[in-house]
C-alpha positions as CSV (number, residue, x, y, z in Angstrom):
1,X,0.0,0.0,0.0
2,X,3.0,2.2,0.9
3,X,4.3,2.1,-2.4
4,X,1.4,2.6,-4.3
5,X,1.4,6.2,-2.1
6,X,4.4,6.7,-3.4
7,X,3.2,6.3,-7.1
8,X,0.1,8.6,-6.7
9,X,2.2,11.2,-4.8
10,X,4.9,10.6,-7.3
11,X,2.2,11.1,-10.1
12,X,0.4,14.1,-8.6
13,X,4.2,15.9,-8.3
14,X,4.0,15.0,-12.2
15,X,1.0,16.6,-12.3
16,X,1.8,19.9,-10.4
17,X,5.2,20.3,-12.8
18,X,3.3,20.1,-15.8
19,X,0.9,23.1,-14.2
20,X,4.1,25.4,-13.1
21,X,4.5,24.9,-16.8
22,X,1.7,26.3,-18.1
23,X,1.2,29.1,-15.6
24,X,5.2,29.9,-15.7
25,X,6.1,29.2,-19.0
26,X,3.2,28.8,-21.5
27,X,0.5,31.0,-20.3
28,X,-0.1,33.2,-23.4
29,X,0.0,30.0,-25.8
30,X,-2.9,29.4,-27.5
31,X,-3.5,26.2,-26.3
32,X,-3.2,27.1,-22.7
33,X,-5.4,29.9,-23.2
34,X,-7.7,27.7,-24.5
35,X,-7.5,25.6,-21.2
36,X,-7.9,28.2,-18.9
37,X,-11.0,30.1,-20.7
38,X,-8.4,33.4,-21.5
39,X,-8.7,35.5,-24.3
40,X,-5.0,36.8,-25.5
41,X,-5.0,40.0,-23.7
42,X,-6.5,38.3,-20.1
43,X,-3.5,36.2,-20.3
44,X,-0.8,39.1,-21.1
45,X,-2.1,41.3,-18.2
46,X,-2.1,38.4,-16.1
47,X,1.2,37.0,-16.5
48,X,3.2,38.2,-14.2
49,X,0.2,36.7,-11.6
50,X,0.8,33.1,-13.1
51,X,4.4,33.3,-13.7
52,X,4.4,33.4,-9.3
53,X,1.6,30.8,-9.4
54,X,3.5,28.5,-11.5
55,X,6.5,28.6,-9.0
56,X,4.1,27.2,-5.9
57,X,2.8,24.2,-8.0
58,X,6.4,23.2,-8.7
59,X,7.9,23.7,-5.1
60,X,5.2,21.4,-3.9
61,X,5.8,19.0,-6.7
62,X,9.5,19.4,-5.6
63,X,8.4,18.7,-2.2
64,X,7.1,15.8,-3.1
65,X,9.9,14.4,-5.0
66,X,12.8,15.3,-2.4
67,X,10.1,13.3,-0.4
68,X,10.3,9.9,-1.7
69,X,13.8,10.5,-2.6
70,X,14.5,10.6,1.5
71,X,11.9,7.6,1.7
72,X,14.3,5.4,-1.0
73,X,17.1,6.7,1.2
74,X,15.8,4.9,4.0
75,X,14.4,7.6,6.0
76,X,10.7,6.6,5.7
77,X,9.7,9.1,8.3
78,X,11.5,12.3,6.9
79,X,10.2,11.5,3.8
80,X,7.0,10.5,4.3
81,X,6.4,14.0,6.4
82,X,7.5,15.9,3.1
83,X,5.1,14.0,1.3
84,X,2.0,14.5,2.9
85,X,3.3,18.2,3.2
86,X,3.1,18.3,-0.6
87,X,0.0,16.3,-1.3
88,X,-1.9,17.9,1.3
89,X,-0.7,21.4,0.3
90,X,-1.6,20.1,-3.3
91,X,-5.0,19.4,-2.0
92,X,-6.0,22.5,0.1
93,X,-5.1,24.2,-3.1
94,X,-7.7,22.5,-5.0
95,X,-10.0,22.5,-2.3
96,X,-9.9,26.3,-2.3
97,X,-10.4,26.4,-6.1
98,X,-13.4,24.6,-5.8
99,X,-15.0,26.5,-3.2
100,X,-14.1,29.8,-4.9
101,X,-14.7,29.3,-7.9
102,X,-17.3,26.2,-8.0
103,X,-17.1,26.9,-12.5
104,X,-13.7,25.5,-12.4
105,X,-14.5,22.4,-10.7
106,X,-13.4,20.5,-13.2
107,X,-9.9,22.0,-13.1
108,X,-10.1,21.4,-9.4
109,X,-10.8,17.7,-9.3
110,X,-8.5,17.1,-12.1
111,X,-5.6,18.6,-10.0
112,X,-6.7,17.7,-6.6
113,X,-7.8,14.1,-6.7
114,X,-4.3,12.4,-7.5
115,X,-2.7,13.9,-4.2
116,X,-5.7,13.5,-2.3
117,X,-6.0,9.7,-3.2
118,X,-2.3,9.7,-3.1
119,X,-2.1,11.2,1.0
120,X,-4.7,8.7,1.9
121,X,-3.2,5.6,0.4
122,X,0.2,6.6,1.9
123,X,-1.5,7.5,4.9
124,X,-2.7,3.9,5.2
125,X,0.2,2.4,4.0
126,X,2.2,4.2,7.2
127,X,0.1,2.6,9.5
């Protein structure tokens, strides 16, 4: 069970990289755009807003990652502690979507469910 936490954390770090991508580095493309319902000019003036966004998806995917690194190091406690830092983090974050902004719940689940199922499965797998 352990190591299937370890997978779904592993896969929701995956997850939040590929987010501090688009926020950070491909905002104004067309195709992310597309994704986040932004016309051209919605996405230039709120770049610089995204660009910072970006950065707190990857430093809790990083989290993640140094995580299990630490846990395949031998130091299942350390590491598991980062972990459920991250995937909790990761979680809250799309919790907060969803109750702000109940329209984008579809973004929300898509980015919240892997660390949530991911925190509980490791969660179980620690006990």
């Amino acid at each position: 069970m352990f190591t299937v936490g370890l997978i779904l954390a592993g896969l929701a770090g995956a997850l939040h990289i590929y987010i501090f991508l688009m926020e950070s580095a491909w905002w104004t493309r067309a195709s992310v755009r597309s994704t986040f319902g932004m016309t051209e000019e919605e996405a230039e003036s709120t770049k610089e807003m995204a660009f910072n966004q970006g950065f707190y998806n990857l430093f809790l995917a990083v989290m993640v990652f140094v995580g299990i690194v630490v846990v395949l190091a031998g130091n299942v406690g350390g590491g598991a502690a980062l972990i459920l830092a991250g995937t909790v983090s990761m979680t809250g974050a799309a919790t907060v979507l969803l109750l702000s902004s109940p329209q984008k719940a579809s973004a929300a689940l898509k980015q919240g469910i892997l660390p949530l199922v991911g925190t509980i499965v490791l969660a179980i797998g620690l006990l």
